[in-house]
BALOBA-1460 file (C-alpha; in Angstrom, 3 decimals):
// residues 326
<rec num="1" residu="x" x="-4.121" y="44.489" z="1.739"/>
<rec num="2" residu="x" x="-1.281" y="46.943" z="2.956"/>
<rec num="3" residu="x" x="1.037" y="48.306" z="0.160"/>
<rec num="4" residu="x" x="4.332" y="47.190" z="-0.417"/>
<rec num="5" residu="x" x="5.974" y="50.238" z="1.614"/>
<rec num="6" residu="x" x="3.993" y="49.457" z="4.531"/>
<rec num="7" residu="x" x="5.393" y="46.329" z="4.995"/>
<rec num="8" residu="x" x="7.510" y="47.128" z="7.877"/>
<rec num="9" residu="x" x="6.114" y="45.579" z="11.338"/>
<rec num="10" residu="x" x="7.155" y="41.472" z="11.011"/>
<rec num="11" residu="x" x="5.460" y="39.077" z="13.345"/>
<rec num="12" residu="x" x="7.121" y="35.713" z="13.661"/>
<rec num="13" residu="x" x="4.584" y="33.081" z="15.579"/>
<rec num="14" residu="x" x="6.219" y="30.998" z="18.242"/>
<rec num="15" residu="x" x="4.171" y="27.909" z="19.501"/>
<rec num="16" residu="x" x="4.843" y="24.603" z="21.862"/>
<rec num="17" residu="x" x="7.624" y="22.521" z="19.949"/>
<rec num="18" residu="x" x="8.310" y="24.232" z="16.545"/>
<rec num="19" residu="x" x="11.938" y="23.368" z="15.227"/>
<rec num="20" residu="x" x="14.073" y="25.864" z="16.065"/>
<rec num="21" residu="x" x="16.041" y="26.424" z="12.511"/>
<rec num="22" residu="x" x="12.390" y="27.538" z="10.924"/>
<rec num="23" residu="x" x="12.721" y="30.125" z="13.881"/>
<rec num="24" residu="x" x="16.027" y="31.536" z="13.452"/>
<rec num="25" residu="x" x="15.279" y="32.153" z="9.572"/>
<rec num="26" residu="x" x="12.947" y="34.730" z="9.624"/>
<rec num="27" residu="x" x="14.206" y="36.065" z="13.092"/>
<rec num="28" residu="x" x="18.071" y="36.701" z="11.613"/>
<rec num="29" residu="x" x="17.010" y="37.938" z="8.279"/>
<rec num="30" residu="x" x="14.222" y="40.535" z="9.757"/>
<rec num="31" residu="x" x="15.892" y="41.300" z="12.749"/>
<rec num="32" residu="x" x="19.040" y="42.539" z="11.334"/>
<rec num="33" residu="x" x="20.606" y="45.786" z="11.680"/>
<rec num="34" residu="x" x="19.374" y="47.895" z="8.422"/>
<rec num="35" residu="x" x="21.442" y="47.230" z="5.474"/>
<rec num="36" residu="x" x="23.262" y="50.030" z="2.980"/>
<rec num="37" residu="x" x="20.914" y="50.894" z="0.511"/>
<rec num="38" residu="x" x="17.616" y="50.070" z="2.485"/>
<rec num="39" residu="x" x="15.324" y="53.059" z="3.016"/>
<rec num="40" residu="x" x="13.015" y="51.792" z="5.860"/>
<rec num="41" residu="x" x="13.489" y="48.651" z="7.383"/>
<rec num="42" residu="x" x="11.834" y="46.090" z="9.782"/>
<rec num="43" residu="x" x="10.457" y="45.799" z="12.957"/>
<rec num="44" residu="x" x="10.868" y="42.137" z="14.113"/>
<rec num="45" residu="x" x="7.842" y="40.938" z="16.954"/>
<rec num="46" residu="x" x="8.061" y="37.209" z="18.322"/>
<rec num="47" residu="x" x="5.035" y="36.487" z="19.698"/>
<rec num="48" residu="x" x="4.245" y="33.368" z="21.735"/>
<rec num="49" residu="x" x="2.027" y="31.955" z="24.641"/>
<rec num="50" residu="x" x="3.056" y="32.388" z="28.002"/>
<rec num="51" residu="x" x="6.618" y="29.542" z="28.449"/>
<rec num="52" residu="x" x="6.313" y="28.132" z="25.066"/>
<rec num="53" residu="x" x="9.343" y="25.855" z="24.187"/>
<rec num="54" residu="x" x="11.482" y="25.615" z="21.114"/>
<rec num="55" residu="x" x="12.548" y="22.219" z="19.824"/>
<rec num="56" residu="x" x="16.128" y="21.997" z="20.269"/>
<rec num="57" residu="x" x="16.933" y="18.558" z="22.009"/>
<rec num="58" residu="x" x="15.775" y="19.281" z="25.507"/>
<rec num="59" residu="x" x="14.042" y="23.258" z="25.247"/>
<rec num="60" residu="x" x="14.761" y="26.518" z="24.593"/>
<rec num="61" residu="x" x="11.645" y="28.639" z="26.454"/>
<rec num="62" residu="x" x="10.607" y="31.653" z="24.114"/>
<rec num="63" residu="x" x="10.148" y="35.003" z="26.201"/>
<rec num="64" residu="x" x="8.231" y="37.257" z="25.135"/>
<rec num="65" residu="x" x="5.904" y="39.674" z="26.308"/>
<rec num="66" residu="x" x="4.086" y="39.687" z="22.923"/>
<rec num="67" residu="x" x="1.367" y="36.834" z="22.564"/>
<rec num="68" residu="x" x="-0.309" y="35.513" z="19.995"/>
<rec num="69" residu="x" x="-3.446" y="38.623" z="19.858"/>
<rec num="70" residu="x" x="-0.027" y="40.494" z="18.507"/>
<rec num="71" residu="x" x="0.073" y="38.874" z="14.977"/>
<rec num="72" residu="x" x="-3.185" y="41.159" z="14.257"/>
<rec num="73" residu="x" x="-1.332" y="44.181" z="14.383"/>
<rec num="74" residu="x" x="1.259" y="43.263" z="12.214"/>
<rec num="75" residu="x" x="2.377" y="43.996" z="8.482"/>
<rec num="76" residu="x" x="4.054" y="40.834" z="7.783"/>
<rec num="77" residu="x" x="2.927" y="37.506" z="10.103"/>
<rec num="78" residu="x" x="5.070" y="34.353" z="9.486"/>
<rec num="79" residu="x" x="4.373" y="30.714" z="10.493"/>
<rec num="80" residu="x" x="7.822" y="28.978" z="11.216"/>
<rec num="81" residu="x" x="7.098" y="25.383" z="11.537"/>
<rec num="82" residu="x" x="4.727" y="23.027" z="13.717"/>
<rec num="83" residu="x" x="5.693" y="20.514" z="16.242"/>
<rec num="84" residu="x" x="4.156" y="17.851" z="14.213"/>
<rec num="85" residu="x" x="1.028" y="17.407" z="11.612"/>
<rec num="86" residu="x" x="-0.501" y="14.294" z="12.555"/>
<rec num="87" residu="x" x="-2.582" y="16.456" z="15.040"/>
<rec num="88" residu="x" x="-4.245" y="19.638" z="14.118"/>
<rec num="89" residu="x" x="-2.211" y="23.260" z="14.555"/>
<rec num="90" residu="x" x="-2.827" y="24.717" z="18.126"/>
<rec num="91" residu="x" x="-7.144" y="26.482" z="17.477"/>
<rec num="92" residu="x" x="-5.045" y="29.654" z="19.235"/>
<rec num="93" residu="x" x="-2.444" y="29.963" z="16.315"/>
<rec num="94" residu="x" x="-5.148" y="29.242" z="13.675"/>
<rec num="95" residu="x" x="-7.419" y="31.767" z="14.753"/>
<rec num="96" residu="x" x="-4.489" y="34.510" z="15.243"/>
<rec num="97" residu="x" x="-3.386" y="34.062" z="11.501"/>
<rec num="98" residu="x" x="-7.043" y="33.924" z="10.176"/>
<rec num="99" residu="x" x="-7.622" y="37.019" z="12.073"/>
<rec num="100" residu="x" x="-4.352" y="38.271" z="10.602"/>
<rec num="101" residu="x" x="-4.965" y="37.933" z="7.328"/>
<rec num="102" residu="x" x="-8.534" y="39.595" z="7.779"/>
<rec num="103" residu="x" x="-7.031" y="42.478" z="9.136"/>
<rec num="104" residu="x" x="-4.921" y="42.987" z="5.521"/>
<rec num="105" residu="x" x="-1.491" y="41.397" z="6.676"/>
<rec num="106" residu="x" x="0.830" y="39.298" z="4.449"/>
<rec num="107" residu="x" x="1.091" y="35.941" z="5.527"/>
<rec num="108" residu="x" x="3.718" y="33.400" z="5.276"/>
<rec num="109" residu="x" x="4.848" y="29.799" z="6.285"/>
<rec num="110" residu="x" x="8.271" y="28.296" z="6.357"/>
<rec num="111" residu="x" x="7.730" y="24.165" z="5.909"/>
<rec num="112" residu="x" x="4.826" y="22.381" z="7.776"/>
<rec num="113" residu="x" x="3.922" y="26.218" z="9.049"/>
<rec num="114" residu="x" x="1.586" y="25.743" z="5.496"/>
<rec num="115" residu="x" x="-0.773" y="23.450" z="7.541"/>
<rec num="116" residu="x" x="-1.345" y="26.099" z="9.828"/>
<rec num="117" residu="x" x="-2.341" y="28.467" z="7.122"/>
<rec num="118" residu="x" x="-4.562" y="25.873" z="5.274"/>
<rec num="119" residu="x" x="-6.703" y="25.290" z="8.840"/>
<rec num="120" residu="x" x="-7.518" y="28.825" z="8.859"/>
<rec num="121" residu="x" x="-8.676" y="28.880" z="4.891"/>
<rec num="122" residu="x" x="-5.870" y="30.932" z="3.675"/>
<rec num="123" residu="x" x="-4.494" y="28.552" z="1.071"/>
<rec num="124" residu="x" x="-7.953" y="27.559" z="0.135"/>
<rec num="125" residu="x" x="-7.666" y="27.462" z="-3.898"/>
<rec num="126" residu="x" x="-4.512" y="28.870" z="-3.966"/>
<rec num="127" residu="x" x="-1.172" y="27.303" z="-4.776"/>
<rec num="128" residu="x" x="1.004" y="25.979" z="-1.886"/>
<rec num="129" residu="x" x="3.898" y="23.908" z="-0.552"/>
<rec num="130" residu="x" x="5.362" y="22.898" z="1.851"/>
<rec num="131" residu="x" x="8.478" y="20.329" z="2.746"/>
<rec num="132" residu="x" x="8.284" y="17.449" z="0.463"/>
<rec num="133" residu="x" x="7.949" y="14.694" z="2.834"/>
<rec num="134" residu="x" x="4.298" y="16.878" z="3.949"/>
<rec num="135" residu="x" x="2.785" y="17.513" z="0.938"/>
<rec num="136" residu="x" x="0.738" y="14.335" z="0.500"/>
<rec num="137" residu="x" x="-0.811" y="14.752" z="3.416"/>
<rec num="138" residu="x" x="-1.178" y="18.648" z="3.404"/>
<rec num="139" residu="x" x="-2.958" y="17.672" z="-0.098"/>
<rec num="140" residu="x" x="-4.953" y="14.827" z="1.169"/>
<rec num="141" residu="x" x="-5.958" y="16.838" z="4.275"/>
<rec num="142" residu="x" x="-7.048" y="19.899" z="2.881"/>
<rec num="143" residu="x" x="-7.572" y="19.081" z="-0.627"/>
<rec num="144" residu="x" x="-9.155" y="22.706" z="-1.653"/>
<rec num="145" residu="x" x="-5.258" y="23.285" z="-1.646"/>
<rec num="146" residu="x" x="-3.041" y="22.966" z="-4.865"/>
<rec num="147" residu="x" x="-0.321" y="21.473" z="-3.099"/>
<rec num="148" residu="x" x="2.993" y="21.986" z="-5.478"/>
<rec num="149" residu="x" x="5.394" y="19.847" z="-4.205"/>
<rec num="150" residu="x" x="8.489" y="20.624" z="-6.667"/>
<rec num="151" residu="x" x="9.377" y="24.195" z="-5.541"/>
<rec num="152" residu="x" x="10.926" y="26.005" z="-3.002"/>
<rec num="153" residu="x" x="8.625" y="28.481" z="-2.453"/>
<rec num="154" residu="x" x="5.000" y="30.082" z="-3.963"/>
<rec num="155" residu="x" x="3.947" y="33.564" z="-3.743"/>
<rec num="156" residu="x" x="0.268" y="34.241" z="-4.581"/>
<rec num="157" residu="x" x="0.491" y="37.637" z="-3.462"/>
<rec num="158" residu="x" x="-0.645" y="38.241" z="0.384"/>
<rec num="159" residu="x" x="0.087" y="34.470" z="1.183"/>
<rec num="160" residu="x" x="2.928" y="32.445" z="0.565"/>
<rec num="161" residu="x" x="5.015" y="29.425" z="1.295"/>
<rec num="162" residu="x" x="7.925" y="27.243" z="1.544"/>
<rec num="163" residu="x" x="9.432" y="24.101" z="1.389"/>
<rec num="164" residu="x" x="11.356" y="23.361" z="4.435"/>
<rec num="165" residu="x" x="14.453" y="23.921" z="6.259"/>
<rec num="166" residu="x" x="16.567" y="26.418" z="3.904"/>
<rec num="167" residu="x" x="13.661" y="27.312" z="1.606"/>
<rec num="168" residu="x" x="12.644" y="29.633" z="4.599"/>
<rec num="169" residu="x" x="15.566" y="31.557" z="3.978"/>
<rec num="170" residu="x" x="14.603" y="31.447" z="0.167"/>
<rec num="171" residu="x" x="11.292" y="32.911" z="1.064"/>
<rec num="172" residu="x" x="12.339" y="35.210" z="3.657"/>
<rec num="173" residu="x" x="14.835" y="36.732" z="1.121"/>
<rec num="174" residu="x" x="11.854" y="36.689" z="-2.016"/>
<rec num="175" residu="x" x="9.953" y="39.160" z="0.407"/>
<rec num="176" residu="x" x="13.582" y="41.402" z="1.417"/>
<rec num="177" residu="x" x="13.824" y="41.392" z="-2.505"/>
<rec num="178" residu="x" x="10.027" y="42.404" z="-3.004"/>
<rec num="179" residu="x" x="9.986" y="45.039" z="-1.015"/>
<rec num="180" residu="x" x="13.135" y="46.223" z="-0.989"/>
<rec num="181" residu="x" x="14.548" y="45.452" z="-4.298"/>
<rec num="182" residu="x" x="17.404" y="43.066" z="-5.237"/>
<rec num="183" residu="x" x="20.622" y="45.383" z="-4.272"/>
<rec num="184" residu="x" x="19.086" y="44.915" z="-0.459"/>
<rec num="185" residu="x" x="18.183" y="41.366" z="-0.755"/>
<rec num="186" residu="x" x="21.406" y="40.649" z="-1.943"/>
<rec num="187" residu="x" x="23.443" y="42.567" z="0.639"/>
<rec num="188" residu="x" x="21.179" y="40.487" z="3.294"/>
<rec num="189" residu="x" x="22.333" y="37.396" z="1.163"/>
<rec num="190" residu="x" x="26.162" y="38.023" z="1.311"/>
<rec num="191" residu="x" x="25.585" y="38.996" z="5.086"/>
<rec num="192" residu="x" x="24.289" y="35.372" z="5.241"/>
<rec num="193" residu="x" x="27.096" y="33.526" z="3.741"/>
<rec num="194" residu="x" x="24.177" y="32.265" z="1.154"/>
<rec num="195" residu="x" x="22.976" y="31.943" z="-2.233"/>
<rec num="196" residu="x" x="19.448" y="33.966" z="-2.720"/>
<rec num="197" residu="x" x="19.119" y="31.433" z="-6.179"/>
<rec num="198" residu="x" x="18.661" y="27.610" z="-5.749"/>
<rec num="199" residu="x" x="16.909" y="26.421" z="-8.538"/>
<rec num="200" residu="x" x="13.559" y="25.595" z="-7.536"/>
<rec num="201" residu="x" x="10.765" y="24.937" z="-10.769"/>
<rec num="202" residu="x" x="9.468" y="28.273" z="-10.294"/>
<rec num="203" residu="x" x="9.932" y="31.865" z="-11.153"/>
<rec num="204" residu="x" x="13.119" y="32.844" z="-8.301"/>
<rec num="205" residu="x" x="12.997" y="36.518" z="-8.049"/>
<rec num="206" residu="x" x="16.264" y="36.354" z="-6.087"/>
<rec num="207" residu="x" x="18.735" y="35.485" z="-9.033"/>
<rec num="208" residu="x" x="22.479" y="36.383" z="-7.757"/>
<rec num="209" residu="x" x="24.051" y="33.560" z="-6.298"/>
<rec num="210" residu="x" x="26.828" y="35.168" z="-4.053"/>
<rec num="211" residu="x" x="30.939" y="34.163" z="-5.686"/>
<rec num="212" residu="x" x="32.766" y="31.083" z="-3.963"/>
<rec num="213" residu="x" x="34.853" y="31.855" z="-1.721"/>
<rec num="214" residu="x" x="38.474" y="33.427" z="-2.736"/>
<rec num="215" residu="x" x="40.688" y="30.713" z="-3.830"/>
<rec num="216" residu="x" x="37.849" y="28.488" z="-5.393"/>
<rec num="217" residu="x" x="38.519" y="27.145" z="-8.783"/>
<rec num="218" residu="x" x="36.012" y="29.502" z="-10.300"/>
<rec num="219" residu="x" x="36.391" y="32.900" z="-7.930"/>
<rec num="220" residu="x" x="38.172" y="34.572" z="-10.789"/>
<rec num="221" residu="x" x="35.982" y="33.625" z="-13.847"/>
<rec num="222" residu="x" x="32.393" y="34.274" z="-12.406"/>
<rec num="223" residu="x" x="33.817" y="37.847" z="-11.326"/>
<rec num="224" residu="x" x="35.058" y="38.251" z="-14.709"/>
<rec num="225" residu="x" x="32.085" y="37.053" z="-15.990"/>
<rec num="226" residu="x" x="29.760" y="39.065" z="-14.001"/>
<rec num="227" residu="x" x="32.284" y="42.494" z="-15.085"/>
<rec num="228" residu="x" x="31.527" y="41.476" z="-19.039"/>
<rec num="229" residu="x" x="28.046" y="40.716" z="-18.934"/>
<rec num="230" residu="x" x="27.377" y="43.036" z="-21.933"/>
<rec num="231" residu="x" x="29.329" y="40.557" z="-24.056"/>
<rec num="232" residu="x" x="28.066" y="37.172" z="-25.904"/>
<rec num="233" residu="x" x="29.895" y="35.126" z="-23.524"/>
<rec num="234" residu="x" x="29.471" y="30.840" z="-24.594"/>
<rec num="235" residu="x" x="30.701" y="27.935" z="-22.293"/>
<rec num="236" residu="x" x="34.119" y="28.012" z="-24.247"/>
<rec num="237" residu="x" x="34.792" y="31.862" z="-23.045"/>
<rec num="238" residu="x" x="34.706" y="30.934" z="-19.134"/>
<rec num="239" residu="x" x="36.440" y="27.713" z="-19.704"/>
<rec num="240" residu="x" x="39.512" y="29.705" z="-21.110"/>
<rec num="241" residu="x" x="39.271" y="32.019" z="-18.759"/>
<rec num="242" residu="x" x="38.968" y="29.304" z="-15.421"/>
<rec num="243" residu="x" x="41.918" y="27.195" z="-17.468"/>
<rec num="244" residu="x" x="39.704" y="23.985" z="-17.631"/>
<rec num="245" residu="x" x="37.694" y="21.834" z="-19.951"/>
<rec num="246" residu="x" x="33.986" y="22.540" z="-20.718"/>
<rec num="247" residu="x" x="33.489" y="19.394" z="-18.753"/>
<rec num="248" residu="x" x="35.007" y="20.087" z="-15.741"/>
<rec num="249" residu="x" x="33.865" y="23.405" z="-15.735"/>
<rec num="250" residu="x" x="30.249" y="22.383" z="-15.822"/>
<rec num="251" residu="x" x="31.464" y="20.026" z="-12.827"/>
<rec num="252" residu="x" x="32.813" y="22.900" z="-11.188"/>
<rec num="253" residu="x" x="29.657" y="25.249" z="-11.847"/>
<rec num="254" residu="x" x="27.754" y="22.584" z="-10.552"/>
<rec num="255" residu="x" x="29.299" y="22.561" z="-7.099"/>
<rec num="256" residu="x" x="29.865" y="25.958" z="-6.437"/>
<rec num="257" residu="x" x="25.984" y="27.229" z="-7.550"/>
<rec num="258" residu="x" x="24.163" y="24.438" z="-8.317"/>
<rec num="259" residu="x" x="23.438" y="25.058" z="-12.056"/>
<rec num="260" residu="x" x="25.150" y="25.399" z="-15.035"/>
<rec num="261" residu="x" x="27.393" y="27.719" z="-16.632"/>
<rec num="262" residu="x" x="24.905" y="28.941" z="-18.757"/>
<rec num="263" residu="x" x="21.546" y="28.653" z="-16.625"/>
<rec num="264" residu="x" x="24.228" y="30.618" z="-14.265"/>
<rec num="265" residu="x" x="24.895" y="33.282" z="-17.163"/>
<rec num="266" residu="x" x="21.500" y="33.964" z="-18.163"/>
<rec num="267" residu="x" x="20.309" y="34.489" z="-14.388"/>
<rec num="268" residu="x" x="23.066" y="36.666" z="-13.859"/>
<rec num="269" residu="x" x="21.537" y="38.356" z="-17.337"/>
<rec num="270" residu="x" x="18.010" y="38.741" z="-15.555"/>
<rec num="271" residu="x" x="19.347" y="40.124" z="-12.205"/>
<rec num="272" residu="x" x="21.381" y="42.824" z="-13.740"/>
<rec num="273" residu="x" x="18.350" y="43.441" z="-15.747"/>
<rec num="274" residu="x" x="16.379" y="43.956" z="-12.564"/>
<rec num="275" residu="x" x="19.381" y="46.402" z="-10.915"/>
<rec num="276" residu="x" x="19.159" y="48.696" z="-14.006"/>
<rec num="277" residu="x" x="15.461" y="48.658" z="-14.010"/>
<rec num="278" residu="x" x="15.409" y="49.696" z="-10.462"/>
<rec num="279" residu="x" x="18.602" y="51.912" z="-10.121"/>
<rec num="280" residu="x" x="18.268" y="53.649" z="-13.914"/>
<rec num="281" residu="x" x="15.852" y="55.443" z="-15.997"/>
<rec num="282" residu="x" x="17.901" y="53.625" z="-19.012"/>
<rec num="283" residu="x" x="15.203" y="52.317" z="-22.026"/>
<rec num="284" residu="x" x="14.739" y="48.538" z="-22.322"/>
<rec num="285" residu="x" x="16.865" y="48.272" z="-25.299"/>
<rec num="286" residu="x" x="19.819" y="49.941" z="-24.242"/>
<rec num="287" residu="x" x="19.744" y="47.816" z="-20.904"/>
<rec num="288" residu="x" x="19.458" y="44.503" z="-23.216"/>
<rec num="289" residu="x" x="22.531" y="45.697" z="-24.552"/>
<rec num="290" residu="x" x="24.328" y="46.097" z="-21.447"/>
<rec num="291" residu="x" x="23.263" y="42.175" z="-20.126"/>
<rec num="292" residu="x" x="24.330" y="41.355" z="-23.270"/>
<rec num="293" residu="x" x="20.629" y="39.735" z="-24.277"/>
<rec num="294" residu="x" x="21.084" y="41.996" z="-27.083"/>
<rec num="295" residu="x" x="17.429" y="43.344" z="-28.090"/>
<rec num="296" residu="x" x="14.046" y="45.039" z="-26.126"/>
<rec num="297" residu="x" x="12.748" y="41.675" z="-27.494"/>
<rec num="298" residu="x" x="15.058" y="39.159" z="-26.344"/>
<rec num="299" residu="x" x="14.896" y="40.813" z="-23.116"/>
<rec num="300" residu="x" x="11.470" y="40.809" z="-22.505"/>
<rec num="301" residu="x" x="10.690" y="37.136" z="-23.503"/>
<rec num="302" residu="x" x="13.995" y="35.735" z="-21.339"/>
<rec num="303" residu="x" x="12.447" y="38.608" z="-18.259"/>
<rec num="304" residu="x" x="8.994" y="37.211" z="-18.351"/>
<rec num="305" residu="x" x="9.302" y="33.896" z="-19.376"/>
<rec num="306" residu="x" x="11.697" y="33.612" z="-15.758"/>
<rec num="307" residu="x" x="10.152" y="36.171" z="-13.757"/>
<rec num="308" residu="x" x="6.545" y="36.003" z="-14.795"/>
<rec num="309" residu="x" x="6.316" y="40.183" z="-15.401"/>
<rec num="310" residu="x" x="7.859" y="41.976" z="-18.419"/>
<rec num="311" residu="x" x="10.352" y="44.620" z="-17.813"/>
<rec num="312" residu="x" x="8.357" y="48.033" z="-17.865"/>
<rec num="313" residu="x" x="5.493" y="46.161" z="-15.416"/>
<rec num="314" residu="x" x="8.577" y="45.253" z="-13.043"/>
<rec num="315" residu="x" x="9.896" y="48.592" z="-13.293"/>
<rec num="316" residu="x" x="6.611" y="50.305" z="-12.501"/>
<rec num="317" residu="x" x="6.056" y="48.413" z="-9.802"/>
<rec num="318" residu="x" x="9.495" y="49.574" z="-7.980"/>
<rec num="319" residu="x" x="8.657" y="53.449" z="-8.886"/>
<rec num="320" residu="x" x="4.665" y="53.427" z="-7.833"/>
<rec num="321" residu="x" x="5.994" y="52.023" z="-4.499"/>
<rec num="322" residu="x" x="8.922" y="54.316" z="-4.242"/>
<rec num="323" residu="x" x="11.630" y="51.843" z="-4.213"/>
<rec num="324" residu="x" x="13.159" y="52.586" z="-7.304"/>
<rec num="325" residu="x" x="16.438" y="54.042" z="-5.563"/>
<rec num="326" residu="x" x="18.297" y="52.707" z="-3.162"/>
């Protein structure tokens, strides 16, 4: 398996029919222009068979003078989508992202792309998903699987997957974030017009949700909020400050990020957590105090208990693979 810094050649896998949203995902977020903050960056590769269509009421034909034999070569290989799974995935495809993997890349599915990696093994005893109205039958089909059907995406290290549609995007961003830290993933995010966080039932390491737009109800309290972090803010302090009710604050939350006001604080909490981390050579307790969790302690239950690794192993991580500045 490549390192985390190596990660820099992304192969996107075009075949007859896949859905062209699952396409664009991957292919806007990797193909971008290098953003501030970002040391290296990506190479985006679309490879395809010769005339291969993309579903988009009559076709779209992919040209590319990369094929399939491409994806070997490749840091990062990711599996869009499939036409359909009531048949098998194309042998061609299969065999390119077995051989793939083999050859130490990361691989990666957006939605029913999973099925592809389950024919060629990769998901065999691993945890997987994939859209919701496909995981039955990626389970029943390939039960070596654990098929996980209440999450956006899983990550078991040099394979991972998504539910569908905009839980590409989700994914797409988790790998930005992984190897480029969350300042980068987040600039990609705002770029976007998106949210990295949805809530999703599993550890999101992309915790920022970007502000609502200037003149929303809440605009002016989640900036405050996110400028007095290193205070013991409760549910009453933002509803003062946005001039509402609890109540319709928590309606108001719930619209503009999907969670709560304080599922919403304690994320933002984690993710400054991760900046400092990154960005600072600051001790654990003094960066509790400045997310306002308080103590080493309290941070390192809340940072594990939602990210899965305690502070100094997160930390480490970034500095072994030299992306601890950006």
């Amino acid at each position: 398996m490549r390192t985390v810094s190596d990660m820099t050649t992304v192969a996107v896998a075009v075949t007859e029919g896949i859905p062209l949203f699952e396409l664009a995902a991957p292919c806007t977020i990797f193909g971008a222009d290098r953003p501030d903050g970002a040391g290296s960056w990506y190479e985006l590769v679309v490879c395809a068979p010769a005339g291969v269509g993309v579903g988009v009421g009559g076709w779209l034909r992919a040209e590319t003078p990369h094929g399939l034999d491409e994806l070997a070569r490749a840091d990062t290989v990711i599996v869009p989508a499939c036409h359909d799974v009531v048949d098998d995935p194309p042998a061609e495809l299969v065999d390119a992202v077995r051989t793939a993997h083999r050859a130490g890349a990361r691989v990666a599915s957006i939605c029913t792309g999973a099925f592809v990696l389950a024919a060629a093994g990769l998901l065999d005893g691993r945890r997987a998903t994939t859209h919701w109205m496909h995981t039955a039958r990626l389970a029943a089909r390939y039960p070596a699987v654990e098929v996980d059907p209440g999450v956006l995406y899983v990550d078991e290290g040099g394979v991972l997957t998504s539910a569908g549609k905009a839980a590409g995007i989700d994914l797409c961003l988790h790998m930005v974030r992984t190897d480029h830290g969350a300042v980068v993933a987040n600039a990609v995010a705002r770029l976007l017009v998106v949210a990295p966080h949805r809530p999703g039932g599993q550890a999101q390491f992309i915790a920022a949700p970007v502000p609502p737009r200037e003149g929303h109800p809440l605009a002016g309290v989640l900036a405050w909020a996110l400028a007095h972090l290193d205070r013991p803010l409760t549910v009453a302090d933002l509803a003062r400050r946005a001039h509402m009710s609890p109540r319709n604050l928590g309606r108001q939350f719930a619209s503009a990020t999907g969670t709560s006001p304080l599922h919403w604080l304690h994320t933002q909490r984690i993710h400054r957590a991760q900046e400092l981390l990154e960005n600072t050579d600051d001790p654990v307790d003094l960066i509790a105090d400045r997310v306002g969790l308080g103590t080493a302690t309290t941070l390192r239950r809340h940072f594990h208990r939602t990210l899965g690794v305690p502070p100094d192993t997160y930390r480490r991580s970034f500095r072994e693979s030299g992306l601890s500045a950006h």
